[in-house]
One Martini backbone bead per residue (centre of mass of N, CA, C, O) as a GRO file, in nm:
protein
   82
    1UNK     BB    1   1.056  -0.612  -2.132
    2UNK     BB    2   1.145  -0.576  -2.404
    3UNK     BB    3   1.425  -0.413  -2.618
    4UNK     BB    4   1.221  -0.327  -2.863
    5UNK     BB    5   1.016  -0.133  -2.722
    6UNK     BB    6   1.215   0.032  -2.530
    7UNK     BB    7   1.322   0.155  -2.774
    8UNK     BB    8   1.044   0.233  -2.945
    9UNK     BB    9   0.962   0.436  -2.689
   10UNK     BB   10   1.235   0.613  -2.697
   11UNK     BB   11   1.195   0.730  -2.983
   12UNK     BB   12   0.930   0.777  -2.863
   13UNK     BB   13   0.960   0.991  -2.572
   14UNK     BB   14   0.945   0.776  -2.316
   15UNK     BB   15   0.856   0.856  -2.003
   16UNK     BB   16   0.963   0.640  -1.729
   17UNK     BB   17   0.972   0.854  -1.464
   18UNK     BB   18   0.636   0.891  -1.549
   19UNK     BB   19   0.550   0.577  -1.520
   20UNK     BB   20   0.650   0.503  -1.271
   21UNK     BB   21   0.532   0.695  -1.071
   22UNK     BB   22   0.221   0.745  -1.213
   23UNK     BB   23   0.107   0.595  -1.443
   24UNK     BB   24  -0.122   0.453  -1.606
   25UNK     BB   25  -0.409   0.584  -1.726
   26UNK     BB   26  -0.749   0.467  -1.756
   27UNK     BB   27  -0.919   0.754  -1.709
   28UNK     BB   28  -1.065   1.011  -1.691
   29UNK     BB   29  -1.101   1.311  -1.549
   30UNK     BB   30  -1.355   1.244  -1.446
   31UNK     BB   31  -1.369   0.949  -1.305
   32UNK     BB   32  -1.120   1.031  -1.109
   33UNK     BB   33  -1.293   1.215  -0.960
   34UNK     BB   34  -1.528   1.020  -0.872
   35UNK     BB   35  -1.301   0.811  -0.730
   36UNK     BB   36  -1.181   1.041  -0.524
   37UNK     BB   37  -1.446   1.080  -0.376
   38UNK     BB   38  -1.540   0.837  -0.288
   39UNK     BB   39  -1.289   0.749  -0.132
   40UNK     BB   40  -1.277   0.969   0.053
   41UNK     BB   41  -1.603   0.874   0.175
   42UNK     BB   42  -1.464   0.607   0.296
   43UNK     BB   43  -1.301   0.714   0.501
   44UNK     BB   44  -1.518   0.864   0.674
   45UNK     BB   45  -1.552   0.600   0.850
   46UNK     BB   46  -1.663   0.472   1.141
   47UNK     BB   47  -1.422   0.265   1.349
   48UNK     BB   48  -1.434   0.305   1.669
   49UNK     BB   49  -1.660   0.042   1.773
   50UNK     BB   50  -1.397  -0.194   1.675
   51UNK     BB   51  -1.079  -0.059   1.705
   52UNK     BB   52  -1.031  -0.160   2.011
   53UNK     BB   53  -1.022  -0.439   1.954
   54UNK     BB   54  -0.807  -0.431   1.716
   55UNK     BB   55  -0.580  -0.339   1.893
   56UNK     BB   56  -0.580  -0.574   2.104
   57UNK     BB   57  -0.486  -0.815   1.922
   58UNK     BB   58  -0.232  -0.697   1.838
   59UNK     BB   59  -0.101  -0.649   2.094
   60UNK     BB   60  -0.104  -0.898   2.207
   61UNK     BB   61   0.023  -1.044   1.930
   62UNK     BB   62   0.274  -0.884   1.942
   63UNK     BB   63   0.366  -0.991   2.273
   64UNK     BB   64   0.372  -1.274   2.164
   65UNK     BB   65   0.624  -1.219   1.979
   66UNK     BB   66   0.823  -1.089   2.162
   67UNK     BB   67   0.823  -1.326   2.398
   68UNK     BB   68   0.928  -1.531   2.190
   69UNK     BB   69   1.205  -1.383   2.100
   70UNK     BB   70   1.321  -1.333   2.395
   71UNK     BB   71   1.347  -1.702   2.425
   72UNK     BB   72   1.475  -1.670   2.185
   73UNK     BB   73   1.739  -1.730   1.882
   74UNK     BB   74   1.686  -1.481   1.751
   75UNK     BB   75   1.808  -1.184   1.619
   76UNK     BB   76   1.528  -1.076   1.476
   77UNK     BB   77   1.283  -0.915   1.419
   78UNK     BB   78   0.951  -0.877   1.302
   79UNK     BB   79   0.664  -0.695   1.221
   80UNK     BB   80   0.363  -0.584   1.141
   81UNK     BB   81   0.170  -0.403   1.041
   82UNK     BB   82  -0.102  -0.226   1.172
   0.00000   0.00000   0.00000
C-alpha cells in the first residue's frame, strides 16, 4: 500500500484494526447469511466411509517421516497437519 493512501485513508478515520482483523465485506448481509448456512450444510457431509482410510494413510506417512528422522542427522522435524 502507498503512503499517500494510507494517508488519505487515516484521515478519513479508517480502522485498520478492524480491517485487518475482520476484513471488507463483499456480500450483502443476506448473502453472507445464505453462504454461512450453506457452508455450515456442507459441513454436516458424512466423511467417515472414506475418513478411516485416510488416517491411516497418513499415519504410515507420518510414522515413515518420523523413521527417516530418528535414521537421519537433522536436528529438528516438522509434521504437517494433518
Amino acid at each position: 500500500m502507498q503512503t499517500e493512501a494510507m494517508y488519505f485513508l487515516m484521515q478519513h478515520d479508517m480502522d485498520f484494526n478492524k480491517w485487518i482483523k475482520q476484513g471488507i465485506p463483499y456480500l450483502n448481509k443476506t448473502e453472507l447469511s445464505e453462504l454461512e448456512k450453506t457452508l455450515y450444510d456442507e459441513r454436516e457431509i458424512d466423511f467417515t466411509s472414506f475418513s478411516k482410510e485416510w488416517e491411516e494413510e497418513k499415519f504410515i506417512e507420518h510414522k515413515t517421516v518420523i523413521e527417516e528422522w530418528i535414521a537421519g542427522e537433522e536436528p529438528t522435524l516438522v509434521l504437517e497437519k494433518m
